[in-house]
VOGU-3710 file (C-alpha; in Angstrom, 3 decimals, decimal comma):
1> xxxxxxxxxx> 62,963/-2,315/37,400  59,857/0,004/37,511  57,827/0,161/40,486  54,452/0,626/38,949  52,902/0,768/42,088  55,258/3,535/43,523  54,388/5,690/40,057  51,005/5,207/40,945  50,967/6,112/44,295  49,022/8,927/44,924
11> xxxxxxxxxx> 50,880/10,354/47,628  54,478/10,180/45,846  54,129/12,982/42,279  51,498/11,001/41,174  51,783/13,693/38,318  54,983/13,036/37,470  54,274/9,147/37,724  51,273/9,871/34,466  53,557/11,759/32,598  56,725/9,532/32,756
21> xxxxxxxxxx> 54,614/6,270/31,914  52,571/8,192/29,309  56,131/9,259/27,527  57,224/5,655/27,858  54,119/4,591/26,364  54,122/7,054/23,132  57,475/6,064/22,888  57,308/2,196/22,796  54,379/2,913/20,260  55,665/5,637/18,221
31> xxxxxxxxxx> 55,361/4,934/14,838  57,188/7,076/11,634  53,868/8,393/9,763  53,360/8,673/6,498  53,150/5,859/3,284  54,496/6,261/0,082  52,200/7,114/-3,365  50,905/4,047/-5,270  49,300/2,537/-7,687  45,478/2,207/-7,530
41> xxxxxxxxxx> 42,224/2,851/-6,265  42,636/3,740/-2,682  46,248/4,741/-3,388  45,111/7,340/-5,537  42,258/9,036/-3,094  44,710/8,477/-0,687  47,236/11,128/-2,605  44,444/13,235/-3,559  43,811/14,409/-0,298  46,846/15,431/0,064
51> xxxxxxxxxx> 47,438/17,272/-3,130  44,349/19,204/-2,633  45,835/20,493/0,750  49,345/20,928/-0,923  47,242/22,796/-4,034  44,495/24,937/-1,993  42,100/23,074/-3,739  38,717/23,670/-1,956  36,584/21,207/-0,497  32,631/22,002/-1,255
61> xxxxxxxxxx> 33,779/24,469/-3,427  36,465/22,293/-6,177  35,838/19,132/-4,822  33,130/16,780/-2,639  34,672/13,382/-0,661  33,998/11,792/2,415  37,470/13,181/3,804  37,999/16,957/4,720  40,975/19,414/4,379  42,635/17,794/7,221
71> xxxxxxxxxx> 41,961/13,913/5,474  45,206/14,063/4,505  46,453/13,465/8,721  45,044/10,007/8,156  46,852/9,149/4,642  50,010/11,414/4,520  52,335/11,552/1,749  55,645/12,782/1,460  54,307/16,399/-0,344  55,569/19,198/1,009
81> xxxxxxxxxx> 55,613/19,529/4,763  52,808/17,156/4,537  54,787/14,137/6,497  55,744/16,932/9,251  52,627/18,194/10,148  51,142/15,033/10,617  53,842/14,079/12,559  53,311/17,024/14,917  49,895/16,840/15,369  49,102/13,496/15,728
91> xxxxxxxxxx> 52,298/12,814/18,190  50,357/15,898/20,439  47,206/14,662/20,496  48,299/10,789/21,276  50,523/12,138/24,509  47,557/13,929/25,629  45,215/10,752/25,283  47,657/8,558/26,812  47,947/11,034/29,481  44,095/11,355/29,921
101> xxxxxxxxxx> 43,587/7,881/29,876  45,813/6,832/32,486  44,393/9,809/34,471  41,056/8,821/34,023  41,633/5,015/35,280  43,192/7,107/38,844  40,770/9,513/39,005  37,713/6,719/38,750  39,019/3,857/40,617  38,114/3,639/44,432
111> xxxxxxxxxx> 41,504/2,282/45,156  44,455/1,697/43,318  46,239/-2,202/42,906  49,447/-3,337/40,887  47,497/-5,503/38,950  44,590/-2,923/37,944  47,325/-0,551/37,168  49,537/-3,133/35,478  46,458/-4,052/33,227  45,357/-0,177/32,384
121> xxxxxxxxxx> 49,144/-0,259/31,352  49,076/-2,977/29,532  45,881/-2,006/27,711  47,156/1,552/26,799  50,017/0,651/25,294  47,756/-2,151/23,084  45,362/0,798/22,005  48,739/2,994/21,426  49,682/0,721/19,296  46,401/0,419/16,948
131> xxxxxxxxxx> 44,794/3,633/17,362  44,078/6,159/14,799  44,170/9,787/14,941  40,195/10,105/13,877  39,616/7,660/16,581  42,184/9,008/18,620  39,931/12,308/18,510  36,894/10,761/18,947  37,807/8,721/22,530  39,738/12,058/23,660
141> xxxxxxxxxx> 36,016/13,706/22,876  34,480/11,014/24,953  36,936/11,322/27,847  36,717/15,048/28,082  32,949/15,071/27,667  32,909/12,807/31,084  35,473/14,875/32,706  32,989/17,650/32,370  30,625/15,234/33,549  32,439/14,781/37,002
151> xxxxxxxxxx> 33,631/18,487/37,287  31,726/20,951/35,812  35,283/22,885/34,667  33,830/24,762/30,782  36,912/23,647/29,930  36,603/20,335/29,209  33,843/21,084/27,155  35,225/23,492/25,375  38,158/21,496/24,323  35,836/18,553/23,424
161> xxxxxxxxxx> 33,673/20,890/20,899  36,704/21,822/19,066  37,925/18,475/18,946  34,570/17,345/17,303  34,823/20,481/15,018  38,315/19,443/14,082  37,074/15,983/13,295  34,619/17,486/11,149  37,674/18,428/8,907  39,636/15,230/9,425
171> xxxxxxxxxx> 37,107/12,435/7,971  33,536/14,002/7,939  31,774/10,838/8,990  33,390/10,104/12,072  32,720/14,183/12,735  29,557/13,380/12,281  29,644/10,655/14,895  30,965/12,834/17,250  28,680/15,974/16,767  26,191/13,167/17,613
181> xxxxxxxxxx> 28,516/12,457/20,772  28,589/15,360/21,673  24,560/16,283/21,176  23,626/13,289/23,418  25,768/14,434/25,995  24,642/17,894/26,005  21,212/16,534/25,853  21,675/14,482/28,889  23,027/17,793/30,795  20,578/19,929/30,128
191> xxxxxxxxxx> 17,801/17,366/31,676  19,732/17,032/34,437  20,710/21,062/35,249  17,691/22,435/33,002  19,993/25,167/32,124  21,027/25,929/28,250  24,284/27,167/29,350  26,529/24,482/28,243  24,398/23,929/24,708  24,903/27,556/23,900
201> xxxxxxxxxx> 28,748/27,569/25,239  29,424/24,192/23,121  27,420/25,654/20,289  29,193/28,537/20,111  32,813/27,336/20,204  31,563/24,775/17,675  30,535/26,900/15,337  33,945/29,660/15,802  35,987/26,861/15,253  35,101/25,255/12,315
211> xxxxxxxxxx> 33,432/28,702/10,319  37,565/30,073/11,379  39,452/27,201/10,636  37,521/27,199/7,030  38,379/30,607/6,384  41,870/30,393/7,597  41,982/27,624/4,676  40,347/29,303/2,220  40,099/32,912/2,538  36,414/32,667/2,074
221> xxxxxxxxxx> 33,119/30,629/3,937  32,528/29,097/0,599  31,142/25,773/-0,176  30,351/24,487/3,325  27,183/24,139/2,456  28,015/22,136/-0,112  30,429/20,107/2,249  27,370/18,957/3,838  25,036/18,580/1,397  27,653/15,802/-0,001
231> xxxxxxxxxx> 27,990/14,197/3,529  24,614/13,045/3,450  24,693/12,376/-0,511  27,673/10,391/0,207  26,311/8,498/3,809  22,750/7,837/1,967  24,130/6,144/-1,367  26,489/4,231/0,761  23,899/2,504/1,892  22,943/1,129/-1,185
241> xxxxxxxxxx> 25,447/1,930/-4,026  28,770/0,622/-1,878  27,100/-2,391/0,017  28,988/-5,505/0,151  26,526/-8,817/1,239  27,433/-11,903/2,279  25,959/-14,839/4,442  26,856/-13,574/7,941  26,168/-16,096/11,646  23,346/-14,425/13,111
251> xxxxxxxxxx> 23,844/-16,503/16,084  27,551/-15,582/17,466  25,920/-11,706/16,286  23,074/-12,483/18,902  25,078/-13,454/21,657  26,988/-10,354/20,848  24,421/-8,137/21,200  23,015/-9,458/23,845  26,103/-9,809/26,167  26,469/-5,468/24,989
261> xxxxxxxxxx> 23,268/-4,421/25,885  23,849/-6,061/29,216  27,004/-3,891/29,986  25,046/-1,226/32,246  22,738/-3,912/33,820  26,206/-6,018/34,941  28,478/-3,498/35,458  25,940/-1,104/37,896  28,528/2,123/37,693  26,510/5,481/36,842
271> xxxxxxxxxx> 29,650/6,668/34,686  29,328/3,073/32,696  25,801/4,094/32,820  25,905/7,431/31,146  28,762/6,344/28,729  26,356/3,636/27,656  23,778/6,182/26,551  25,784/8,661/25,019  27,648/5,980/22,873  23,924/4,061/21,555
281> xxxxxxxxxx> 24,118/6,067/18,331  27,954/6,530/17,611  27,869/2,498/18,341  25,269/1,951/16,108  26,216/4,380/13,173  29,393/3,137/13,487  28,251/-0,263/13,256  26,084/0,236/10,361  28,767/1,659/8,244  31,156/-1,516/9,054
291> xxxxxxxxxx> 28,575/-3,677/7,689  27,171/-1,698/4,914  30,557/-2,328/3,214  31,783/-5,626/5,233  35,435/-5,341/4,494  35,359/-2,223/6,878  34,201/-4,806/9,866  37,475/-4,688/11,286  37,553/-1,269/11,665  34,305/-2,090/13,923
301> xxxxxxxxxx> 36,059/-4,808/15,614  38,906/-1,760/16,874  36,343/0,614/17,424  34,338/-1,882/20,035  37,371/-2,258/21,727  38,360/1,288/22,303  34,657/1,292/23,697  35,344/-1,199/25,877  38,394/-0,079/27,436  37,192/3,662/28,161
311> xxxxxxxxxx> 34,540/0,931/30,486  37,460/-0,568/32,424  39,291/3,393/33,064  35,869/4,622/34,031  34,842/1,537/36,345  35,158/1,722/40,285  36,183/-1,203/40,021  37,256/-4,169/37,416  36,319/-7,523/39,087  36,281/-10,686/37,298
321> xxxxxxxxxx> 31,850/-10,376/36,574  33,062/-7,729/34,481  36,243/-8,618/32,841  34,446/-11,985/31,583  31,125/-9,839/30,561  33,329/-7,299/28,584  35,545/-10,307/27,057  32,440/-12,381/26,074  31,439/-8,609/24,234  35,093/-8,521/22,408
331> xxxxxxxxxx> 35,352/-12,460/21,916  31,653/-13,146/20,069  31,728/-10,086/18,006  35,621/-11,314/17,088  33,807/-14,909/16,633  31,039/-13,305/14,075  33,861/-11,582/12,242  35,858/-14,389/12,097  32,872/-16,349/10,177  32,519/-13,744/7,530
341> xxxxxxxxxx> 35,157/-14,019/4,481  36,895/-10,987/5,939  37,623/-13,413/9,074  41,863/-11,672/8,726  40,069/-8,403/10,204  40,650/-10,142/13,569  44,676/-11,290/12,891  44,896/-7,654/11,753  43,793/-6,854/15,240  46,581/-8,428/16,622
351> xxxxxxxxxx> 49,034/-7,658/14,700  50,381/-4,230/15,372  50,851/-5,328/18,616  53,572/-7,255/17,955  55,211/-5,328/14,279  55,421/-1,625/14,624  55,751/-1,154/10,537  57,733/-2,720/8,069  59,127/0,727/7,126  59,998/1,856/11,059
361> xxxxxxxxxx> 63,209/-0,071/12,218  65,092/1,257/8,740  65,436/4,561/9,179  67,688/6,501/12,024  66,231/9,890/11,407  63,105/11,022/10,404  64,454/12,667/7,132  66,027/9,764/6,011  62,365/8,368/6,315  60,828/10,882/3,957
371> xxxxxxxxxx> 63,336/10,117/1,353  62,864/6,875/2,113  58,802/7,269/1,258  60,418/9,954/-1,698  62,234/7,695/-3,136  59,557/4,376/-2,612  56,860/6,721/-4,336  59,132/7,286/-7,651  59,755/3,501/-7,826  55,950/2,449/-7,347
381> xxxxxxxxxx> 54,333/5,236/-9,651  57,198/4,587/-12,601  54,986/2,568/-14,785  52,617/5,701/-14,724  55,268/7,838/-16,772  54,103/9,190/-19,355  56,135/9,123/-23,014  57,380/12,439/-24,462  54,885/12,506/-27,417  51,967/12,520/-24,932
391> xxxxxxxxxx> 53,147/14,912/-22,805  53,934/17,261/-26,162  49,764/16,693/-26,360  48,966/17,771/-22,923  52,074/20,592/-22,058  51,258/22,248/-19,332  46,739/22,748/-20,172  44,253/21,611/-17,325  43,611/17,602/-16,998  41,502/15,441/-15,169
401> xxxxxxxxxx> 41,663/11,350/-14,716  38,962/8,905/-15,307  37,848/6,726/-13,837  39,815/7,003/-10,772  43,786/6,103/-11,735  45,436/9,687/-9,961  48,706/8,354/-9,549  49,386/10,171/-13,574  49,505/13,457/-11,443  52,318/12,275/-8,942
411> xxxxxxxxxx> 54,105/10,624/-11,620  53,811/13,179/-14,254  53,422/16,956/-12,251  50,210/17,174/-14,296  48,024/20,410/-13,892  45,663/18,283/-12,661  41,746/19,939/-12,880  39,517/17,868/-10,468  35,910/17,434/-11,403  34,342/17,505/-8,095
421> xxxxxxxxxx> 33,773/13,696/-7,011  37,055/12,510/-8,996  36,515/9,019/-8,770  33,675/7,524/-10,849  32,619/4,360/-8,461  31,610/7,252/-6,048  29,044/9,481/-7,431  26,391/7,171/-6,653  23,517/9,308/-5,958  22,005/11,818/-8,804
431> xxxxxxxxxx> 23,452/14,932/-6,710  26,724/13,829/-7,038  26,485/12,495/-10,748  24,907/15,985/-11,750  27,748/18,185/-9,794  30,113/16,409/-12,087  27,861/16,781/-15,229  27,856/20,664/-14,424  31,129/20,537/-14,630  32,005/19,069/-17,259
441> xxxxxxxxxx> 29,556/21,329/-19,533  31,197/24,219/-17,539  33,787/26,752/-18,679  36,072/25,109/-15,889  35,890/21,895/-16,959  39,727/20,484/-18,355  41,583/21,009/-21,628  42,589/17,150/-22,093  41,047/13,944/-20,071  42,892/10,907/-19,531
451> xxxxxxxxxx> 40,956/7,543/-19,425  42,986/4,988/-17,772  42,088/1,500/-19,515  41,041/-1,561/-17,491  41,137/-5,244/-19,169  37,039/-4,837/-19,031  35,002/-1,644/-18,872  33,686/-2,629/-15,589  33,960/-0,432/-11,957  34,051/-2,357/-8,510
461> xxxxxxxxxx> 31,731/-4,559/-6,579  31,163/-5,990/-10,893  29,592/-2,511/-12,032  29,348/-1,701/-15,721  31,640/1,290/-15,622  29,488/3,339/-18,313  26,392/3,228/-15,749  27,865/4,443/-12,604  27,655/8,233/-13,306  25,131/8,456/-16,543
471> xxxxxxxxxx> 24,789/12,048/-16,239  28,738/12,715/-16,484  29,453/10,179/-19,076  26,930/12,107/-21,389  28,413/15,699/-21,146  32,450/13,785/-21,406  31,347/12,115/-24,865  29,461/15,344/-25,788  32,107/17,086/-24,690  35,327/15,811/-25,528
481> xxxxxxxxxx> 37,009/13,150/-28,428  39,731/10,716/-28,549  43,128/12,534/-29,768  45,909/9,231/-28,947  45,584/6,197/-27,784  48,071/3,145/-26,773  47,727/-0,314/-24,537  47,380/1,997/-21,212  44,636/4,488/-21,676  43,051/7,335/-23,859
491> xxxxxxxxxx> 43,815/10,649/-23,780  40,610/12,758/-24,728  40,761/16,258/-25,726  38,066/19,096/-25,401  35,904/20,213/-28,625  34,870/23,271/-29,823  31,132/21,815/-30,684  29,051/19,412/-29,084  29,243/15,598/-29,977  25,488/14,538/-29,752
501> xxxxxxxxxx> 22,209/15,721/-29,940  20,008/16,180/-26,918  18,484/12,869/-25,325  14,677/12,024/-27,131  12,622/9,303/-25,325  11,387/7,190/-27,981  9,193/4,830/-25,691  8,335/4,815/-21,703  6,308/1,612/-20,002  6,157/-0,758/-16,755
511> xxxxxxxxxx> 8,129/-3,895/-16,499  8,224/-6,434/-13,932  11,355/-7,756/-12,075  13,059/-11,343/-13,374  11,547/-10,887/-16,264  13,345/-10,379/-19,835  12,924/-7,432/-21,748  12,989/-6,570/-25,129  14,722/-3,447/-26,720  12,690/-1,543/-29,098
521> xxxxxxxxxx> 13,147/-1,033/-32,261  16,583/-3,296/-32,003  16,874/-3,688/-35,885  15,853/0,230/-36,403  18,738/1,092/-34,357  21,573/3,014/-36,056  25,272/1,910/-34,692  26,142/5,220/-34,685  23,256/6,191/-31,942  23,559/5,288/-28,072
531> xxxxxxxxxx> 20,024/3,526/-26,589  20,128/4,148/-23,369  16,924/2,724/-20,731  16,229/5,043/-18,231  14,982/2,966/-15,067  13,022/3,958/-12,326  13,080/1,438/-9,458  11,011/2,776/-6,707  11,353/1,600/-3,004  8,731/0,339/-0,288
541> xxxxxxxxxx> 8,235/2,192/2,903  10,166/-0,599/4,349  12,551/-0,894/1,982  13,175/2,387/2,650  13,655/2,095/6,779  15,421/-0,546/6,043  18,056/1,137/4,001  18,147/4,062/6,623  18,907/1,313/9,642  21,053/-1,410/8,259
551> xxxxxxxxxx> 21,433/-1,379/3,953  20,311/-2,173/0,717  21,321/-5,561/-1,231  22,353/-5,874/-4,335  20,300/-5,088/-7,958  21,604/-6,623/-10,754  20,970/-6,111/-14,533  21,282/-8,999/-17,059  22,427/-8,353/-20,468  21,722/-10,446/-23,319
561> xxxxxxxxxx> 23,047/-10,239/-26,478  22,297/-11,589/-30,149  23,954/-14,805/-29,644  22,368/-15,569/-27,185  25,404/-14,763/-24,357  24,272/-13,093/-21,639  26,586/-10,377/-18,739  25,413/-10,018/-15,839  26,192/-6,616/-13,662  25,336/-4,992/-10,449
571> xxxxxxxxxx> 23,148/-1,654/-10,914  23,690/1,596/-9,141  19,625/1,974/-8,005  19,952/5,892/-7,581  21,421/6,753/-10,391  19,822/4,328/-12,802  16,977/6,567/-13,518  19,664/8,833/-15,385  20,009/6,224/-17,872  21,473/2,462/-17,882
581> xxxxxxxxxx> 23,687/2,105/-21,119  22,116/-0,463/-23,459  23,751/-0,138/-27,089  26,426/0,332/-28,369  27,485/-2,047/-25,647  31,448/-1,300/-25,268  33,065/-4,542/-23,458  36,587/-2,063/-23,778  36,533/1,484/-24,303  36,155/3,175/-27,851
591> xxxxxxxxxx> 35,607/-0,573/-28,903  31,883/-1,439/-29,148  30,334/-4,706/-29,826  28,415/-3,147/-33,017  28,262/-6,618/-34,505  26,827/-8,470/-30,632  24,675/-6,041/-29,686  21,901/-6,179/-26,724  18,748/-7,460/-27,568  17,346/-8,000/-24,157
601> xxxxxxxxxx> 17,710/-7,145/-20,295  16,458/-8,569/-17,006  16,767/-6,898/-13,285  16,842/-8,787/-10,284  16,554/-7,909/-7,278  17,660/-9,788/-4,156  15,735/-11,985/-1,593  15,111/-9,914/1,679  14,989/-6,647/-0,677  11,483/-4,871/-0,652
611> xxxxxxxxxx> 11,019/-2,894/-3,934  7,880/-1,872/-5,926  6,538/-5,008/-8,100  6,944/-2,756/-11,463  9,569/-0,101/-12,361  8,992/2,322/-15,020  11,834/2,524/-18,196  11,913/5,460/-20,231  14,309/4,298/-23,366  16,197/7,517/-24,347
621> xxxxx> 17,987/7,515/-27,790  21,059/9,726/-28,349  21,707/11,121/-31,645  25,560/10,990/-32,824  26,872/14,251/-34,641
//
């Protein structure tokens, strides 16, 4: 049996002792990486990412997304050497955070105990088990940042500011959250040593490594503006475009908060201290994104307790005052998620400690696992095949998928043509909506486009699909016309001419909110034409902070038609000011309700929402060919 006080013995290799527990730790937790291509939504970004990496498809350049060149480390597929790489990197950089951990909880504790050491153990292994590589990065960030702290050695720092520029490639929001990291910390140093040293030293390695890395990519420094310019598109319409609200217990939240903010007050440790202030904005951001979009809360719920443990390494001491505060931190935020309808977050939590992955204990080698995810990929994505007379349509000329259905590539070896945001449900601010207009109306824009048919035409969160990207939907039916169809989807081909005249406003005036209104000229209206409403819903200075600091709630527009039905969906605020589809109104695709058409609408906003009283409506008619 282990001695785990011997291996932690200071006096006996105390080296060696790190490295043989951290090796028995990434083994116990070692995972097989890598899932196989699907069917859907998420599945389909999810392969995207990687195809773009496979394809030297450029981000900020071909293609805008919340995930960077590296995304695919975090979703890999088997394409390529995809499953390898991944592999590699992310088995490297969990040794070395294992290894730093455990290090950390020696280096910072006054005096070493079997049970401390037994429970640092114990909790390693638990994170090991649940731990992501973007996270992964982020807490090896934090831990080097107060290494440098303790030490002064540049190379700690150093390390940490390519790690953050690294991240910045991985999943841009949590780079984001570390730049932040990072900022505070450097911040915090330079009051302390009033000496610019370390902000021009992190600066500059910064900088290198991200400006090389994007040219070892690319070949070029293209598009990173761009890449940027879409991070805060994508961050600021999240807020409002991608919320998800529900009834949450404010109470078990308050105790919550209150029990965190006490952490430095209870625990009286000047690392805890500093750690506290450098993590106030990653904690918060972090926060705010888990409940702008409340299914992500569990992610949250992991995050806090990664925080929480980098307390206990860093402590002098863990006593029981601060065991029970940090547990009452872990246990009320655990109760608040539990009360929310996404209460499995927390079961999720404990899960992996006790299943590895389904896919793990099959395989002896790790190529029989990549035929394995091969093999699971062809069986999942078969219903995508396409039939020979289609693919006699398309042959080898450029495509692109709408709304959001990618899995045709996998399944097919399509030469797929991205239009930059390549999922509809996403391009929720006017930036993003015109990018893919441009392109569209642009000589790159693809031969053939393949509409993949849903039961209603309706995106998520109960969207009307034709309103989340008005902009883009004008220039594809301008742009392009129906060549087959069958039970599954469209396929659209390019043509020579335009489809439809330029946009005319035919009337503009105020309207109030909860209140019906009344299409003009209704009876003038040819079926052939499109009437579309053009709605400018303007926020309140409040409104507005409160957007920036927590979210927006949900608008919703109210359709009724000529007998009297009515369809209600949610709006996307941003981009409704490019134009809100009123008539024809299309319940399927290519299938209009000519003979039902709308009459009236209402918007509604929702209690604790603080827009204008009036919004302005410019009705915009569109003239057929």
């Amino acid at each position: 049996m282990i001695n785990l006080k011997t291996l932690f013995n200071r006096r006996i290799n105390p080296t060696y002792s790190l490295i043989f527990i951290t090796l028995l730790i990434f083994t116990v937790s070692y995972n097989y990486v890598g899932q196989p291509i699907n069917i859907g939504l998420d599945p389909s970004w999810q392969f995207a990412i990687n195809y773009f990496f496979e394809n030297d498809i450029q981000y900020g350049r071909d293609v805008l997304f919340p995930y960077g060149p590296f995304g695919f480390l975090l979703y890999p597929k088997p394409i390529g050497n995809i499953i390898l790489i991944t592999a590699i990197v992310t088995g490297i950089f969990k040794i070395i955070f294992i290894y730093f951990s455990l290090y950390f909880n020696r280096f910072f504790k006054n005096e070493s105990n079997l049970f401390t050491n037994s429970f640092v153990i114990l909790l390693t292994a638990f994170i090991a088990f649940h731990i992501r590589l973007d996270s992964l990065l982020f807490f090896l960030i934090l831990e080097l940042l107060l290494f440098h702290n303790t030490n002064k050695k540049s190379y700690f720092l150093i390390f940490s500011s390519f790690l953050v520029a690294l991240l910045l490639l991985i999943k841009v929001s949590f780079g984001v959250i570390a730049s932040l990291l990072l900022a505070a910390y450097l911040v915090l140093n330079y009051l302390s040593i009033r000496k610019i040293r370390n902000i021009l030293l992190s600066s500059l390695v910064f900088t290198t490594t991200f400006l090389l890395i994007w040219f070892f990519l690319y070949g070029n420094l293209i598009g990173i503006l761009d890449y940027f310019i879409a991070l805060f598109e994508f961050s600021n319409g999240n807020s409002s475009a991608m919320t998800i609200n529900h009834s949450n217990n404010w109470w078990a939240f308050l105790i919550y908060l209150i029990s965190f903010i006490s952490i430095p007050f209870v625990i009286k440790d000047k690392y805890v201290l500093l750690l506290f202030i450098i993590m106030v904005i990653p904690v918060f951001l972090y926060f705010k994104y888990a409940m702008s979009r409340l299914d992500h809360i569990g992610f949250f719920l992991i995050f806090l307790f990664q925080y929480l443990y980098i307390i206990i390494l860093i402590s002098k001491k863990i006593n029981k005052e601060s065991l029970l505060l940090l547990s009452v931190v872990f246990l009320s935020f655990s109760l608040f998620v539990s009360l929310t309808p996404y209460s499995n977050s927390v079961r999720n939590f404990i899960s992996p400690t006790f299943i590895k992955s389904k896919f793990s204990s099959q395989f002896l080698t790790p190529n029989e696992h990549f035929e394995f995810l091969k093999n699971e990929s062809n069986r999942l994505i078969k219903s995508q095949k396409l039939n020979p007379n289609v693919l006699s349509i398309i042959k080898s000329s450029s495509i692109d998928m709408y709304p959001w259905e990618i899995s045709y590539v996998a399944a097919n070896k399509l030469n797929w043509t991205p239009r930059p945001v390549f999922q509809s449900y996403i391009s929720y601010t006017p930036y993003l909506d015109l990018k893919n207009a441009d392109f569209f109306e642009s000589k790159y824009a693809p031969e053939f486009l393949l509409w993949d048919k849903i039961s209603e035409v309706k995106s998520i969160d109960n969207r009307y699909l034709l309103n989340d990207e008005p902009l883009t939907i004008y220039q594809i039916l301008n742009h392009y016309e129906i060549v087959f169809e069958n039970n599954q989807f469209f396929i659209f081909k390019r043509t020579l001419s335009d489809n439809l005249d330029i946009p005319k406003i035919i009337n503009s005036k105020n309207y109030t909110w909860g209140k019906w209104i009344w299409i003009p000229i209704e009876n003038k209206l040819n079926s052939n034409n499109i009437l579309r409403a053009k709605i400018n819903i303007e926020r309140t200075i409040f409104q507005k902070i409160k957007k920036t600091f927590y979210k927006e709630f949900d608008v919703h527009i109210i359709y009724k038609f000529e007998d009297g039905s009515e369809k209600k969906y949610r709006l996307v605020v941003d981009n409704s000011k490019n134009g809100v589809w009123i008539n024809p109104f299309h319940r399927k695709i290519h299938h209009p309700t000519i003979e039902n058409k709308v009459v009236a609408v209402k918007l509604l906003k929702t209690k604790g929402d603080y827009f204008k009283k009036t919004f302005f409506i410019d009705w915009e008619i569109i003239k057929r060919k």
